[in-house]
N, CA, C and O atoms as a printed pandas DataFrame, in Angstrom:
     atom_number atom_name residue_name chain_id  residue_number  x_coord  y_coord  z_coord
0              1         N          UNK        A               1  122.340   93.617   87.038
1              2        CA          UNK        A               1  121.730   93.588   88.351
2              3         C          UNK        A               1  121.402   92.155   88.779
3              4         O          UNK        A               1  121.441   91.810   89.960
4              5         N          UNK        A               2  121.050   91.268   87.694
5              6        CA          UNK        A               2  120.697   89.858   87.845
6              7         C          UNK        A               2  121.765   88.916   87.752
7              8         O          UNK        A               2  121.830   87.808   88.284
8              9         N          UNK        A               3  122.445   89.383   87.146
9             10        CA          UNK        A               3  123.947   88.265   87.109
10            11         C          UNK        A               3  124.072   87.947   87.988
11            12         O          UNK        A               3  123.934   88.727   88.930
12            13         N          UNK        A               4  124.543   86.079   88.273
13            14        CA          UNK        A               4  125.158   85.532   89.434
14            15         C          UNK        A               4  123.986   85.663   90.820
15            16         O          UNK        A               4  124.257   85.147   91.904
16            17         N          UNK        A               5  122.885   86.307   90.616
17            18        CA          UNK        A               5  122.088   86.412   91.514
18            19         C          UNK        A               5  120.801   85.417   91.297
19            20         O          UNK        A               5  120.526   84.814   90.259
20            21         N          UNK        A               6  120.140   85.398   92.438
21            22        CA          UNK        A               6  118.462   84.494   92.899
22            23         C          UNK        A               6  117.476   85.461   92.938
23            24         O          UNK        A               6  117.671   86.282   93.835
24            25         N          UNK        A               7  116.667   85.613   92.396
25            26        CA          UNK        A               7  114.875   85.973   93.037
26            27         C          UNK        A               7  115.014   85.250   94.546
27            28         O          UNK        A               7  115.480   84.178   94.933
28            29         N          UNK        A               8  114.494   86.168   95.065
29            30        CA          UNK        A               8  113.817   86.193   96.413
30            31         C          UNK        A               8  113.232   85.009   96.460
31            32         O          UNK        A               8  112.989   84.388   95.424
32            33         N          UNK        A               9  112.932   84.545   97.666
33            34        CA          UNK        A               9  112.000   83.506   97.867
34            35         C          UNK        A               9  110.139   84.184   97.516
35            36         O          UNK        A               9  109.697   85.298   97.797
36            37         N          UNK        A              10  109.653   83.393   97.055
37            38        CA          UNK        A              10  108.182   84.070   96.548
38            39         C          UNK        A              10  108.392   85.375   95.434
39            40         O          UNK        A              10  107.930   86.512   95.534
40            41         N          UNK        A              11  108.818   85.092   94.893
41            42        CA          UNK        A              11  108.986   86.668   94.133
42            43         C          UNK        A              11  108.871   85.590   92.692
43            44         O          UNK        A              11  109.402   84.531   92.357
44            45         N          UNK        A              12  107.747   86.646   92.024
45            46        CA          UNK        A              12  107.639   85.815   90.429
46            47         C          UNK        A              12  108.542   87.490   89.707
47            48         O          UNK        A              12  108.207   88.621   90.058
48            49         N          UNK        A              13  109.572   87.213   88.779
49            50        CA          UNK        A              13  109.582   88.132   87.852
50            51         C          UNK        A              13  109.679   87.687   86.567
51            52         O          UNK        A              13  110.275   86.692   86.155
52            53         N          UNK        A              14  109.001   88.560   85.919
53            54        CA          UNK        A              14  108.334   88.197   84.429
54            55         C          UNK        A              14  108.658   89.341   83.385
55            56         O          UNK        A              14  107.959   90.348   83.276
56            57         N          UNK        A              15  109.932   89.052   82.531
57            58        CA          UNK        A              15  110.510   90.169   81.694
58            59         C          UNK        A              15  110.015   89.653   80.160
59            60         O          UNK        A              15  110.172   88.628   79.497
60            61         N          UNK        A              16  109.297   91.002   79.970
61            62        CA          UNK        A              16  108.701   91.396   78.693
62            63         C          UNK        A              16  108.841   92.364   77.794
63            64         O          UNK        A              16  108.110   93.353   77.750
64            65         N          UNK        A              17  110.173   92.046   76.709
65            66        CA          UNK        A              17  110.549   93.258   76.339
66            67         C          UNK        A              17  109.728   93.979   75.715
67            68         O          UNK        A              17  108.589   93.511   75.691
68            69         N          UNK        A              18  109.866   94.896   75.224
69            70        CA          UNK        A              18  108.928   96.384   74.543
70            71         C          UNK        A              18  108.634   95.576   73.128
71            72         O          UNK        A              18  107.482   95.402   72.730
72            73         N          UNK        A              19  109.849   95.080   72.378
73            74        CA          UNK        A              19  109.514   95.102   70.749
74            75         C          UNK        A              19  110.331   93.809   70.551
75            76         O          UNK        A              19  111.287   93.377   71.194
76            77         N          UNK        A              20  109.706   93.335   69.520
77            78        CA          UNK        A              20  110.959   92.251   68.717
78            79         C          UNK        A              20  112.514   92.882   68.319
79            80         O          UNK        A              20  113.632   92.384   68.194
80            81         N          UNK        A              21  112.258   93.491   68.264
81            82        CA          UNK        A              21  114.033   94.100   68.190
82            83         C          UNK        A              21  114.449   93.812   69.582
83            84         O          UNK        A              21  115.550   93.283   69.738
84            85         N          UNK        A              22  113.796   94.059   70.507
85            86        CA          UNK        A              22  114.501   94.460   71.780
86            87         C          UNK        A              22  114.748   93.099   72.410
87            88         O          UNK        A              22  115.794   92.751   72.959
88            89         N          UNK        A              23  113.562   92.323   72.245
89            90        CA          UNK        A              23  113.824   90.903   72.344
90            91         C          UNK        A              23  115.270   90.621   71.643
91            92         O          UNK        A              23  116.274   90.603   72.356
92            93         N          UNK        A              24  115.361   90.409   70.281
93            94        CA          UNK        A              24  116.521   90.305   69.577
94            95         C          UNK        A              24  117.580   90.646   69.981
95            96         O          UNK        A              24  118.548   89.888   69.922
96            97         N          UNK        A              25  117.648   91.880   70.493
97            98        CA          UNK        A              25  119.086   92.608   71.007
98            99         C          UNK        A              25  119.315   91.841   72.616
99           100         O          UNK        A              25  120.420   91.471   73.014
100          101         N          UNK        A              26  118.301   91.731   73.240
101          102        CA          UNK        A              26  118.638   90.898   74.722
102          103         C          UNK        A              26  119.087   89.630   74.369
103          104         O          UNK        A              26  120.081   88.989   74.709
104          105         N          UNK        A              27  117.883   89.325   73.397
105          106        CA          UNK        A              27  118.609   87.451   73.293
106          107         C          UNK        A              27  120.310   87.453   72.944
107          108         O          UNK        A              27  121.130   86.831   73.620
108          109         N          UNK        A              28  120.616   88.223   71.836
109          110        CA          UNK        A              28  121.962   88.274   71.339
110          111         C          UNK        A              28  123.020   88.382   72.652
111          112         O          UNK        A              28  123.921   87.572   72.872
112          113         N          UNK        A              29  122.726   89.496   73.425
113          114        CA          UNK        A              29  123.185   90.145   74.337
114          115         C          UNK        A              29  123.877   88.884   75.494
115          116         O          UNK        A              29  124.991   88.984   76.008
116          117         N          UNK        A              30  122.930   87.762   75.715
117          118        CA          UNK        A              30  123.300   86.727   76.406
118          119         C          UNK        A              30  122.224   87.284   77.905
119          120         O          UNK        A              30  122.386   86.930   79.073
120          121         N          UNK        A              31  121.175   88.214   77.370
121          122        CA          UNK        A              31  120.375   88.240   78.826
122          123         C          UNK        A              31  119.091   87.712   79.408
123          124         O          UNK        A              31  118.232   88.000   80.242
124          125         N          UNK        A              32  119.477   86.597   78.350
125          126        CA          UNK        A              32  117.977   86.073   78.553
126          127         C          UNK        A              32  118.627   84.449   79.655
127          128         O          UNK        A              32  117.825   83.896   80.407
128          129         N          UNK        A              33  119.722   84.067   79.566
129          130        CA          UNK        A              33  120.235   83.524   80.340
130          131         C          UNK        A              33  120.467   83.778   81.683
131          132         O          UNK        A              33  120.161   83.012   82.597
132          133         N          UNK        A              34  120.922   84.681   81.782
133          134        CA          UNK        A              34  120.738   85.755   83.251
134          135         C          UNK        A              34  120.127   85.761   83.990
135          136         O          UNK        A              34  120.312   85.610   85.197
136          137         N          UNK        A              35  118.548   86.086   82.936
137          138        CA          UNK        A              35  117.180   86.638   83.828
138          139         C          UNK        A              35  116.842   84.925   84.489
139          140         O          UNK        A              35  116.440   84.696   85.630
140          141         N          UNK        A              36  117.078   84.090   83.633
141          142        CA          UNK        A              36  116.796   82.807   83.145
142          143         C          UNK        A              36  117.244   81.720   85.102
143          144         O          UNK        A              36  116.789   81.173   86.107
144          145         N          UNK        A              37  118.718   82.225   84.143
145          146        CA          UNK        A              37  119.575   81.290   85.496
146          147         C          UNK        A              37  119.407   82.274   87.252
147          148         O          UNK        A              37  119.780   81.785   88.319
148          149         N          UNK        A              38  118.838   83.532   87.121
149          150        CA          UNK        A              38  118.637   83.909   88.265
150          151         C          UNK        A              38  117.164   83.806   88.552
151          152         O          UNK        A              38  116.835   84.109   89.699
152          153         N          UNK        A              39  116.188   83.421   87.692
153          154        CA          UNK        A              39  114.766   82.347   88.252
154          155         C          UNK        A              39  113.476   83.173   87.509
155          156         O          UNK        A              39  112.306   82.929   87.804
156          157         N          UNK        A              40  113.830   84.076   86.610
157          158        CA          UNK        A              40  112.756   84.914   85.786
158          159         C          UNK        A              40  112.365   83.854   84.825
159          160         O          UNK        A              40  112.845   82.724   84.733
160          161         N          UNK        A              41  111.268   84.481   84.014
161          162        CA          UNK        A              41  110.903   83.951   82.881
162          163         C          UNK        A              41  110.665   84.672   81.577
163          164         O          UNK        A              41  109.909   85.626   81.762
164          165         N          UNK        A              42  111.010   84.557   80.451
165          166        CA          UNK        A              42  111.128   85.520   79.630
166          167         C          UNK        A              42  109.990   85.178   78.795
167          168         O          UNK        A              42  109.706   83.980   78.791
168          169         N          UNK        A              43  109.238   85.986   78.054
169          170        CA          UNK        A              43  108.333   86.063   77.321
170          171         C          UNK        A              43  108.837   86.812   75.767
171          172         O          UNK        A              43  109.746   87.628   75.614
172          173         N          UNK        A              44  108.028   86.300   74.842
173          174        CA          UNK        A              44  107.878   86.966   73.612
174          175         C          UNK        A              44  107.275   88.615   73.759
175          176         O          UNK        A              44  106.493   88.950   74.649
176          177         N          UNK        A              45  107.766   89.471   72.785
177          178        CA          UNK        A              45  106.898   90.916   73.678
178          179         C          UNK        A              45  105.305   90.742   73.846
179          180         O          UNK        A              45  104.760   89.716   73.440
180          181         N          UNK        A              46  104.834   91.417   74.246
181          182        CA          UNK        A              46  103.504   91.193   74.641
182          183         C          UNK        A              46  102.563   92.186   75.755
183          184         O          UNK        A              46  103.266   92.651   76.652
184          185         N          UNK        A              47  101.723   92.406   75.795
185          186        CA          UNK        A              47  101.063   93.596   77.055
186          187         C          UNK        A              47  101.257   92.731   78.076
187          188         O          UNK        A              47  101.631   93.346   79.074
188          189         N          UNK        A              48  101.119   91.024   78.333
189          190        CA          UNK        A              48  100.908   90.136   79.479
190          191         C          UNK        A              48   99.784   91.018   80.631
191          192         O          UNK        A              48   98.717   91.630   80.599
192          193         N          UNK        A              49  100.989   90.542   81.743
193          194        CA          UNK        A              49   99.959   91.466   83.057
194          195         C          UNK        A              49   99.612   92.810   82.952
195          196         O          UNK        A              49   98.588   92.985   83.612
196          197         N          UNK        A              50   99.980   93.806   82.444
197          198        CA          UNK        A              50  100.514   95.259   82.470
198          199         C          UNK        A              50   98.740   95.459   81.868
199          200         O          UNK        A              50   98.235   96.570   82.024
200          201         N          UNK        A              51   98.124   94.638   81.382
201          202        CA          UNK        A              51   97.002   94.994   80.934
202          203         C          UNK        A              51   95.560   94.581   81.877
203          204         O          UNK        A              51   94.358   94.840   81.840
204          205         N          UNK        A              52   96.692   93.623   82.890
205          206        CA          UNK        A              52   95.494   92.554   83.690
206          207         C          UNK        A              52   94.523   91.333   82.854
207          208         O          UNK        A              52   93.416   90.858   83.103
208          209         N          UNK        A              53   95.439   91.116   81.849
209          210        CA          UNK        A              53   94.900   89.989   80.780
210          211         C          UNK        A              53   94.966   88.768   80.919
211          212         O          UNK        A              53   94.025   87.995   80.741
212          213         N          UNK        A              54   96.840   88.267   81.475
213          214        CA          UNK        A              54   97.351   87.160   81.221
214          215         C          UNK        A              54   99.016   87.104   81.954
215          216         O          UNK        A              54   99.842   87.990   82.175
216          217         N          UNK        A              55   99.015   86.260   82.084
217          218        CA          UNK        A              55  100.952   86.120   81.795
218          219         C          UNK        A              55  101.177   86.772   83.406
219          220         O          UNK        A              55  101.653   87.904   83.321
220          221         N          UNK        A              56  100.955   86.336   84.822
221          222        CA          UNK        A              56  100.877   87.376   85.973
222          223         C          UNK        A              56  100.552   88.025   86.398
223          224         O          UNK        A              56  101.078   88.923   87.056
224          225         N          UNK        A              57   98.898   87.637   86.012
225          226        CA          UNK        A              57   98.448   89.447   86.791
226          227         C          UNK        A              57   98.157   88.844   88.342
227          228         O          UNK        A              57   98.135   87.679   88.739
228          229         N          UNK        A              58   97.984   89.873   88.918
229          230        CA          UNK        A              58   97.792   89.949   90.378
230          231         C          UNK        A              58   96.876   89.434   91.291
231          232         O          UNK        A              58   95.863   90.081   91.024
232          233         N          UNK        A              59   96.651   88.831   92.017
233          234        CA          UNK        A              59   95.349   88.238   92.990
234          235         C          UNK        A              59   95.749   89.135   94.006
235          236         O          UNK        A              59   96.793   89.783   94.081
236          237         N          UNK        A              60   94.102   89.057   95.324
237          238        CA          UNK        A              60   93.895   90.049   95.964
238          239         C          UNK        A              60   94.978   90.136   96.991
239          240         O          UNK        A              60   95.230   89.094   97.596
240          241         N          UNK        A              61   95.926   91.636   97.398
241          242        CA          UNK        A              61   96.874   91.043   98.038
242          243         C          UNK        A              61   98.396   91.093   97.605
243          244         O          UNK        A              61   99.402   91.045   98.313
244          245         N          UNK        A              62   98.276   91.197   96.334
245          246        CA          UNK        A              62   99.436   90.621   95.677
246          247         C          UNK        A              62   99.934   91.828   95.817
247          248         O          UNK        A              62   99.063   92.676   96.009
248          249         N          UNK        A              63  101.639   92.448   95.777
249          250        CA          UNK        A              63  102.238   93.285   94.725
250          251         C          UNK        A              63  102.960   93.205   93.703
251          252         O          UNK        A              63  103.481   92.150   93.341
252          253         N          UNK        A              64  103.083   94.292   93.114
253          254        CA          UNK        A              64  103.990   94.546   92.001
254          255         C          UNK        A              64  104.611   95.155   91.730
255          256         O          UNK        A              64  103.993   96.131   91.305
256          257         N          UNK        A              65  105.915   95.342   91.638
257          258        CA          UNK        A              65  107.358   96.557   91.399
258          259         C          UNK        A              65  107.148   96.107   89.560
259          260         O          UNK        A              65  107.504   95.136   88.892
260          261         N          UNK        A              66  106.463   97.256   89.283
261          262        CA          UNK        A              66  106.408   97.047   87.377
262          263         C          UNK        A              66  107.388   98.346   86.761
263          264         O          UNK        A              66  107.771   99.313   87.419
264          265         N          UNK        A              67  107.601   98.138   85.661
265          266        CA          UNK        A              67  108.300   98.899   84.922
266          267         C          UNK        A              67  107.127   99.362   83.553
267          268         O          UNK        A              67  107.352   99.850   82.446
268          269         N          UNK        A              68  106.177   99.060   84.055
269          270        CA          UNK        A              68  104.801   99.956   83.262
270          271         C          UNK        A              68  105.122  101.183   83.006
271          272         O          UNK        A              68  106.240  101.619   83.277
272          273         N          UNK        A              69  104.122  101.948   82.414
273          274        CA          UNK        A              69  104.250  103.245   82.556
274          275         C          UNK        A              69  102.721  103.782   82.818
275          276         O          UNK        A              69  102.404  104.887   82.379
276          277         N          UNK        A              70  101.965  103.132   83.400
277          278        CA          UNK        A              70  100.969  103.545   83.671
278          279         C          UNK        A              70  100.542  102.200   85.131
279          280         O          UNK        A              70  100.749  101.005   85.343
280          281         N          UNK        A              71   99.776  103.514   85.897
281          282        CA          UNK        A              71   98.831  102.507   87.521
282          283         C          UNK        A              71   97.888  103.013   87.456
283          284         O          UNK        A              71   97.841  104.203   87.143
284          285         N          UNK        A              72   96.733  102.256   87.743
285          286        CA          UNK        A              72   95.629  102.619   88.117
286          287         C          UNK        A              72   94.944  101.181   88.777
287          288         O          UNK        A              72   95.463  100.080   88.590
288          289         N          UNK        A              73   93.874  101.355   89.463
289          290        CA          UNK        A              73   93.542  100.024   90.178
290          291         C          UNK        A              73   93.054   99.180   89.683
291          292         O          UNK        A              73   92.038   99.443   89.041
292          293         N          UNK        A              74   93.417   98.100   89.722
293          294        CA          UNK        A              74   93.060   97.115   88.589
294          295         C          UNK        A              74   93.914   96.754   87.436
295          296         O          UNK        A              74   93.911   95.647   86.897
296          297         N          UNK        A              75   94.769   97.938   87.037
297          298        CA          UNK        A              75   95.095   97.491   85.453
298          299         C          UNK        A              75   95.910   96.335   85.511
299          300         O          UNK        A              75   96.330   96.008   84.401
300          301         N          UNK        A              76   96.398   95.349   86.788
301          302        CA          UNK        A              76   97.406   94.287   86.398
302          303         C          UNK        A              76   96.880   92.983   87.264
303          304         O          UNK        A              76   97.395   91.909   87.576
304          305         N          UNK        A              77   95.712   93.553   87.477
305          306        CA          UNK        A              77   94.602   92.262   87.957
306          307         C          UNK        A              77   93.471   92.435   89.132
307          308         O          UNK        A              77   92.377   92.839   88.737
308          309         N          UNK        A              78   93.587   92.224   90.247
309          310        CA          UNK        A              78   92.658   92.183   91.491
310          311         C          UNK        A              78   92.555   93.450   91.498
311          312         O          UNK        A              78   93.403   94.142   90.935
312          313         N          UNK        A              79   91.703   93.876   92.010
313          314        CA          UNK        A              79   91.281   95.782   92.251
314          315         C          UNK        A              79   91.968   95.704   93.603
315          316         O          UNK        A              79   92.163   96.860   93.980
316          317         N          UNK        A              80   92.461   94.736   94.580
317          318        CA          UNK        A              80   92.823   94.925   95.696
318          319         C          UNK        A              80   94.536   93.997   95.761
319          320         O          UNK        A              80   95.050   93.320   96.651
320          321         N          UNK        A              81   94.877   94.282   94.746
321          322        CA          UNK        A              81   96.711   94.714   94.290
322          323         C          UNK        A              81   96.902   95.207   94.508
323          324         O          UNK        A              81   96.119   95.989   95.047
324          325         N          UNK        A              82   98.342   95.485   94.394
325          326        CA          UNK        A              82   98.984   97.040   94.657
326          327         C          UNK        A              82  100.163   96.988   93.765
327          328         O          UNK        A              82  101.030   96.168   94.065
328          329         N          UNK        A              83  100.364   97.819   92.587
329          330        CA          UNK        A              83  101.020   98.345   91.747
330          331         C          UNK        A              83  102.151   99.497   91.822
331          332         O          UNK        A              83  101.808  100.678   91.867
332          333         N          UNK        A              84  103.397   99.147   91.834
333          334        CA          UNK        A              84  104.083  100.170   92.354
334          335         C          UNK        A              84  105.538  100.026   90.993
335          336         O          UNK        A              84  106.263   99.063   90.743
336          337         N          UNK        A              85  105.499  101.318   90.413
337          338        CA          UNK        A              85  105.922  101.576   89.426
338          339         C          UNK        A              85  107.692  102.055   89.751
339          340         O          UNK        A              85  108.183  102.671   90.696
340          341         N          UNK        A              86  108.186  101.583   88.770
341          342        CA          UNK        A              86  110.144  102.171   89.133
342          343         C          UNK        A              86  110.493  101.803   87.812
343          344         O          UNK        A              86  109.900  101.448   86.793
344          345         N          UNK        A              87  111.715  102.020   88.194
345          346        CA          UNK        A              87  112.790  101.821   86.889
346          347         C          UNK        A              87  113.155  100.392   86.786
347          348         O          UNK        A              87  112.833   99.727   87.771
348          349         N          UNK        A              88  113.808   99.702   85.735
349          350        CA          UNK        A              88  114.292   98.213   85.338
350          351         C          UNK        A              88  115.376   98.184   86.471
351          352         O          UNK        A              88  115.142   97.222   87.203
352          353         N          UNK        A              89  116.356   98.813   86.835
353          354        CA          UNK        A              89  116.839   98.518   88.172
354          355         C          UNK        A              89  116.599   98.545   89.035
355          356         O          UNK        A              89  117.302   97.930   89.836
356          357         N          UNK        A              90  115.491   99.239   89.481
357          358        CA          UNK        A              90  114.734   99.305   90.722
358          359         C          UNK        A              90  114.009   97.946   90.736
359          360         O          UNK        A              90  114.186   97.388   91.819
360          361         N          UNK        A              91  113.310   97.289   89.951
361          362        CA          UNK        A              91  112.551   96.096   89.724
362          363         C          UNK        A              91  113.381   95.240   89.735
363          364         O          UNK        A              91  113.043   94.247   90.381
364          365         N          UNK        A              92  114.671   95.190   89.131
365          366        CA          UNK        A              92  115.774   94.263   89.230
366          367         C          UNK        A              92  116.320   94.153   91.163
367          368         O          UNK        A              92  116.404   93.199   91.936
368          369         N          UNK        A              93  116.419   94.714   91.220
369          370        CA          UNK        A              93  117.031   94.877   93.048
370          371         C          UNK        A              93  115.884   94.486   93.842
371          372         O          UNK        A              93  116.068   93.817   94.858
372          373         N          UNK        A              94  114.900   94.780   93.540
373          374        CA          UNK        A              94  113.449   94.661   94.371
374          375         C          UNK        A              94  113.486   93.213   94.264
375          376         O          UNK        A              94  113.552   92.700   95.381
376          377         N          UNK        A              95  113.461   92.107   93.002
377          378        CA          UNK        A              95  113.514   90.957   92.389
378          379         C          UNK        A              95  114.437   90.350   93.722
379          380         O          UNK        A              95  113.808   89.495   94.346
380          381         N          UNK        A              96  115.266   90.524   94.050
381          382        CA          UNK        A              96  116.588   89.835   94.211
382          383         C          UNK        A              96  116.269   89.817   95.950
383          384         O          UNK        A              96  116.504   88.780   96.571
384          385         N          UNK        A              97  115.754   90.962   96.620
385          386        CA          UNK        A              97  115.456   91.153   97.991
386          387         C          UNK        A              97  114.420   90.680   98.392
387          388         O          UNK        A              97  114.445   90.085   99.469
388          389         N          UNK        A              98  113.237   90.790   97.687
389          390        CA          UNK        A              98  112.002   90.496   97.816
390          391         C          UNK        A              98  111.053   91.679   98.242
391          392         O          UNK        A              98  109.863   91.490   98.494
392          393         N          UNK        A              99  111.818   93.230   98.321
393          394        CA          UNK        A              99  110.988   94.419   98.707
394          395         C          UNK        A              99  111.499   95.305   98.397
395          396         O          UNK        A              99  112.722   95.166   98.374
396          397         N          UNK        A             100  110.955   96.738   97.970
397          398        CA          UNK        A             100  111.127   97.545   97.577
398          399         C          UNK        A             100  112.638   97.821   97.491
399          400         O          UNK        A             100  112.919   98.055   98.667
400          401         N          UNK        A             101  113.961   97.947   96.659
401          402        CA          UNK        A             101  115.074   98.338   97.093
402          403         C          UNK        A             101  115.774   99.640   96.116
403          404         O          UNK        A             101  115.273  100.075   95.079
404          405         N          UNK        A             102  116.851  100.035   96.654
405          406        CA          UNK        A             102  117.490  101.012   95.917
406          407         C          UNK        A             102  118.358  100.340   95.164
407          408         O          UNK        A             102  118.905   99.527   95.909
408          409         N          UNK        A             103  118.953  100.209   93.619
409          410        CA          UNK        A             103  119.883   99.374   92.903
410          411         C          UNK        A             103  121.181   99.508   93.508
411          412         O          UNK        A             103  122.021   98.626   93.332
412          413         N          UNK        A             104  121.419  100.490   94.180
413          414        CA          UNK        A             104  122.765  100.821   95.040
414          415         C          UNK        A             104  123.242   99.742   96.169
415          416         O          UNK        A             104  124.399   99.437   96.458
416          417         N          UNK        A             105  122.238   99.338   96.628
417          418        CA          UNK        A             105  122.602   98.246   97.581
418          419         C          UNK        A             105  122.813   97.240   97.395
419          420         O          UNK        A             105  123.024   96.337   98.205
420          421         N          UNK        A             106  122.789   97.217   95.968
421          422        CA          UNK        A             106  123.019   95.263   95.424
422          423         C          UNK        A             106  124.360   94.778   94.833
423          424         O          UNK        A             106  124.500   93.600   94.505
């Protein structure tokens, strides 16, 4: 979905795989270049924002197309965020437009 493509203008995306394996298997994979050369930033695994800790969480205002598996207000920073949950291609296409998109259109 990211190959050969840009992030949006203003659009932070921040890929955090699940596990050290999964890290492992992306790095091998050649997709950390990808996320890389199309303007993401890759992290070691980690909860980061998804917890509202660190690593992107949200100021008042902000959104977020996450691949969480959990919303509630607050959990990825400002109580006056907005958290909006999809699939890794849905977040990938959203990345690239700068708003909500369907992966079909990209």
């Amino acid at each position: 979905m990211l190959k050969g493509k840009k992030l949006a203008k203003g659009v932070r995306c921040i890929v955090i795989p699940g596990t050290q394996k999964i890290w492992r298997q992306a790095m091998h994979e050649g997709l950390f270049d990808i996320f890389i050369d199309a303007g993401a930033v890759v992290s070691t695994p980690t909860c980061g924002p998804c917890l509202g800790g660190h690593m992107g969480i949200l100021a008042a205002g902000e959104r977020a197309v996450s691949t969480t598996n959990r919303n509630f207000v607050g959990r990825m920073g400002h109580v006056d965020s907005e958290v909006y949950l999809a699939s890794p291609a849905v977040a990938a296409a959203s990345a690239v437009t700068g708003y909500i998109t369907n992966p079909e259109k990209i």
